[in-house]
N, C-alpha and C positions, 0 to 999 in steps of 0.2 A: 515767176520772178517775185522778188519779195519788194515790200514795202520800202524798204533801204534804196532800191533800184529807183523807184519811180520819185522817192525823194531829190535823189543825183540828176536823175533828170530834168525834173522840176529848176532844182538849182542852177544846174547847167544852161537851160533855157531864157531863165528869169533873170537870174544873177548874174552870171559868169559870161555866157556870149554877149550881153550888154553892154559890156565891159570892155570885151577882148581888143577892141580898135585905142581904146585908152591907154590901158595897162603895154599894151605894144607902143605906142607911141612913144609914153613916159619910161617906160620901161622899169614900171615898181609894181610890185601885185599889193593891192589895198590890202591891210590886213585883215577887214573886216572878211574878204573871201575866205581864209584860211580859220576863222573861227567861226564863221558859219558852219565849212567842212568841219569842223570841233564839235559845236554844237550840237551839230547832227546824228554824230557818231560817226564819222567815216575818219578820223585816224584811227582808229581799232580793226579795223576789216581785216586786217592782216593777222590778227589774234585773237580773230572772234569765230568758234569750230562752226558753229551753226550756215555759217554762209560758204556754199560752195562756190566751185572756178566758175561757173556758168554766171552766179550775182557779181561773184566779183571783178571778171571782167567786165559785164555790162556798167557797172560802175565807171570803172578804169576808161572804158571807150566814152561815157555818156560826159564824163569832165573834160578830158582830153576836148573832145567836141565842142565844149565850151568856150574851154580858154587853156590852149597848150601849156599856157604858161605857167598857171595855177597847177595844172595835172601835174606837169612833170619836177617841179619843185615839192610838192605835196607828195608823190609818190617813193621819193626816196624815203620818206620818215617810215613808210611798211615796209623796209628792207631792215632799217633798224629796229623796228617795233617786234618782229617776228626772230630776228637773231637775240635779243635780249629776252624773248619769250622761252626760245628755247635755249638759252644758257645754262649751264650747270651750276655758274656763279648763283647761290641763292639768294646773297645778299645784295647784289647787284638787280637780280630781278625783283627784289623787293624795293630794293630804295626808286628804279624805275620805271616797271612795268605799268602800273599802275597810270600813273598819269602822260606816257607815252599815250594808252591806250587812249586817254580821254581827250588825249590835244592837247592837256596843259604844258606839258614838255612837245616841243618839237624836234625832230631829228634827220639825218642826212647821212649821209653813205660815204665812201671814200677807198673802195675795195677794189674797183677795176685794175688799180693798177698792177694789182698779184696775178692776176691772171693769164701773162703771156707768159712764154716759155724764161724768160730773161726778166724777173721783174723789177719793176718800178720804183717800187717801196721794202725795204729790207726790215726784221724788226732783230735785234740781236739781245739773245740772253743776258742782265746784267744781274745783281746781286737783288731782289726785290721787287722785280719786275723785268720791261722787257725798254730795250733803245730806239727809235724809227728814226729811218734816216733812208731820204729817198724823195720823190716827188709823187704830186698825184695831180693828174693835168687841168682835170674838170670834175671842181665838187661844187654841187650846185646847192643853194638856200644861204649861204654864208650871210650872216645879218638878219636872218629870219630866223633862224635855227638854232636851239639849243646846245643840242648834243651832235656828235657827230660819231660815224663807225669810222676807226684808223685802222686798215687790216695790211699785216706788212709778213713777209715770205720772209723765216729761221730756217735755211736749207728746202725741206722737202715739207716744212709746218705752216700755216697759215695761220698765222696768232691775231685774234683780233680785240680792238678794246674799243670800251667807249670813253669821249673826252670830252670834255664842253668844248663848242663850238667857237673860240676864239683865239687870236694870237696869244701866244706862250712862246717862252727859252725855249727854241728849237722848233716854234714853227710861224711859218707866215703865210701870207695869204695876197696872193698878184690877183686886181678885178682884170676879170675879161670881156673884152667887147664882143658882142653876137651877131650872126645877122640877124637872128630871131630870136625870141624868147629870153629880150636883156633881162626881162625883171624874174628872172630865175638866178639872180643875183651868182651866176658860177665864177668861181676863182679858179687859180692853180696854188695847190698846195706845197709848201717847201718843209720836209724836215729834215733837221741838222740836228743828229745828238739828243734828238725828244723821246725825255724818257715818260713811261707807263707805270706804274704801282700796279702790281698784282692783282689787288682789292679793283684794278678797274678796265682788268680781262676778263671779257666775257664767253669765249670760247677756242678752244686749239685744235686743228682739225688737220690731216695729211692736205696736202697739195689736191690729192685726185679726189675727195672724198669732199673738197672746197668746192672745187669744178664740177664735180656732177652733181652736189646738190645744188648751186648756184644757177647754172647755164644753162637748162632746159626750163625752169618754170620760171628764174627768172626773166628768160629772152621770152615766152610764154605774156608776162605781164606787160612787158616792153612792147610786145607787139597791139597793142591795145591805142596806142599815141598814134601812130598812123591812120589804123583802124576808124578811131575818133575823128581826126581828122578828112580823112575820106567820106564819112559818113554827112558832117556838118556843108562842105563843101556838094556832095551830091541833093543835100536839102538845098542849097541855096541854087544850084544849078536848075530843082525843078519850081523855085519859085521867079527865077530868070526866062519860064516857060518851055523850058526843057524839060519835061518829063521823060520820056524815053529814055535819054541818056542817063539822067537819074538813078532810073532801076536797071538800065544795065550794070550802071556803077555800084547800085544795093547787092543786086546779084551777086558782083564780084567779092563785096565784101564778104557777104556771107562766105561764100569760097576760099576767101584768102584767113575768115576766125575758124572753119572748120579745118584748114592746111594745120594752123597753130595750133590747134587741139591736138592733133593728131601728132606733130610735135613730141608732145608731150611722152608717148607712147613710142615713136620711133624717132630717138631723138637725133638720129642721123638728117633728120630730114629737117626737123628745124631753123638753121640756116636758110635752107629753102624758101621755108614758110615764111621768116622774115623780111627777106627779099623781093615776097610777094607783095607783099602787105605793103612794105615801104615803097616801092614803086607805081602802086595800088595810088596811096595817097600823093604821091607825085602826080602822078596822071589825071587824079581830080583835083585837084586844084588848080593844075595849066587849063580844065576843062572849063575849069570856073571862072577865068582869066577870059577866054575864049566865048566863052556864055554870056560875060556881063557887057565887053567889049570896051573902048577907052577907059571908060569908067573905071575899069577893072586897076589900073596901077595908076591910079591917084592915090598918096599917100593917104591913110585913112580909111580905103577900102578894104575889104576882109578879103577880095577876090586875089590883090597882091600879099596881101598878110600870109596867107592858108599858104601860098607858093614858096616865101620864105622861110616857114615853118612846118614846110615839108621840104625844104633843102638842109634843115636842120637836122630833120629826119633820117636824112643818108648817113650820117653819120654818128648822131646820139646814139649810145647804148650799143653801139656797133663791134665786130668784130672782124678779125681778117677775113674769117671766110663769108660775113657778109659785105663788106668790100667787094671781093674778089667776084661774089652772085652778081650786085649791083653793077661792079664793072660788064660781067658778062651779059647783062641785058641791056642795058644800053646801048651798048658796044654790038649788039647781036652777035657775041661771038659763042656760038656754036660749043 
């Protein structure tokens, strides 16, 4: 593992879970977190070749760990950092890349909505550009974030652009209340008639060729929030004097980041692996509840925190047929 890794860690430890019982109470992430992660170099991880998936998940898990809230609002900017990486728009990746990669721009995503069969967000061809007109339910960093990705379905196209990150003619922005992870500041997006200039599409891509480059490595990265969480939760379990359950719970994890590799490669089974994973960190965190005992759900405890923010978890970044897994384990339906 590289130097970057044990920096994350470091941060994660010192900085971020010190915090975590705060920034959840108040529900704002200090900004000095997210320029620390600047600082560092970690909004660029998503556009820097030299780091493989093995650092870059350890990352991904080691924040998550920290403090979900930071991770998961932080992680959308490498969704846009890496699409405007690889744009064909040149001028677009010139006037951004650059200081996406450094943290000076911040960024956020806004694409899920294209991706069911019926979508969300439509963009339609106009004279000079493209029209969005649609919703997008949960786009998280709103007031943190610079830029944002708009990606809205032209038939069978996936045209996406970037925008600054604030209300405009044709778009607005509803706060939403969480259980968990308020200071991930997520809205719902409304567009009406919101047009795009050319100059500020950064790629056009078929429907299937969106979805398979999207869905396996991104559900890949996604599975790394659980992950974190399970991990943080099994440390505090064995400092509750639980050891044993602890490494059975390390064990698992390792289990459930080797299911999601594997993912990768047979992407039928992904789902699966996510389903693991998310239920993975369900299970520790009730364990953690259990472990610490009253104490556990006094407001302020990380033992009811980690439970909440893995109830978040069933659903963030989810899809039907992870739905459908989580209901069937639960549910033990066969």
């Amino acid at each position: 593992m590289t130097d970057l890794v044990a920096r994350a860690r470091a941060i994660a430890d010192e900085v971020l879970f010190p915090a975590a019982a705060e920034v959840d109470r108040a529900g704002v992430v200090p900004s000095s977190h997210f320029e620390r992660l600047a600082a560092e170099g970690f909004y660029g991880i998503s556009v820097d070749e030299a780091l493989g998936l093995p650092e870059v998940v350890a990352i991904l898990e080691a924040v998550a760990g920290g403090c979900l809230t930071t991770m998961f609002t932080w992680i959308q900017h490498l969704g846009l950092a890496r699409g405007i990486y690889g744009s064909t728009n040149e001028a677009l990746r010139e006037r951004y890349l650059d200081d996406l990669a450094a943290g000076r721009l911040k960024g956020g995503v806004a694409y899920a909505a294209v991706i069911p069969p019926v979508p969300k967000v439509r963009a339609r061809r106009v004279d000079g550009g493209y029209v969005y007109d649609g919703e997008a339910p949960f786009v998280s960093g709103w007031g943190i974030i610079d830029l944002v990705q708009v990606a809205g379905r032209d038939g069978d196209t996936v045209v996406n652009a970037v925008v600054d990150a604030v209300e405009a003619d044709g778009v607005t922005a509803q706060p939403l209340t969480l259980v968990a992870a308020q200071g991930t500041a997520t809205v719902h997006l409304s567009f009406d008639g919101f047009f795009v200039p050319d100059e500020r599409i950064y790629s056009t891509v078929s429907y299937e060729e969106f979805v398979a480059g999207n869905a396996a490595f991104a559900s890949r990265l996604n599975g790394c929030a659980p992950l974190g969480v399970a991990d943080r939760a099994a440390r505090l379990i064995e400092e509750a004097g639980q050891g044993q359950i602890a490494d059975r719970l390390r064990k698992e994890i390792g289990d459930a980041r080797d299911r999601l590799d594997g993912g990768l490669i047979d992407q039928d089974s992904m789902p699966a692996a996510r389903v693991a994973a998310i239920d993975l960190a369900y299970r520790s965190a009730g364990a953690l509840v259990a472990a610490t005992g009253s104490r556990g759900i006094l407001a302020g405890n990380h033992a009811q925190r980690l439970v909440r923010e893995a109830t978040f978890l069933l659903v963030a970044a989810g899809r039907p047929e992870i739905k459908a897994g989580l209901l069937a384990t639960f549910g033990k339906i066969s």
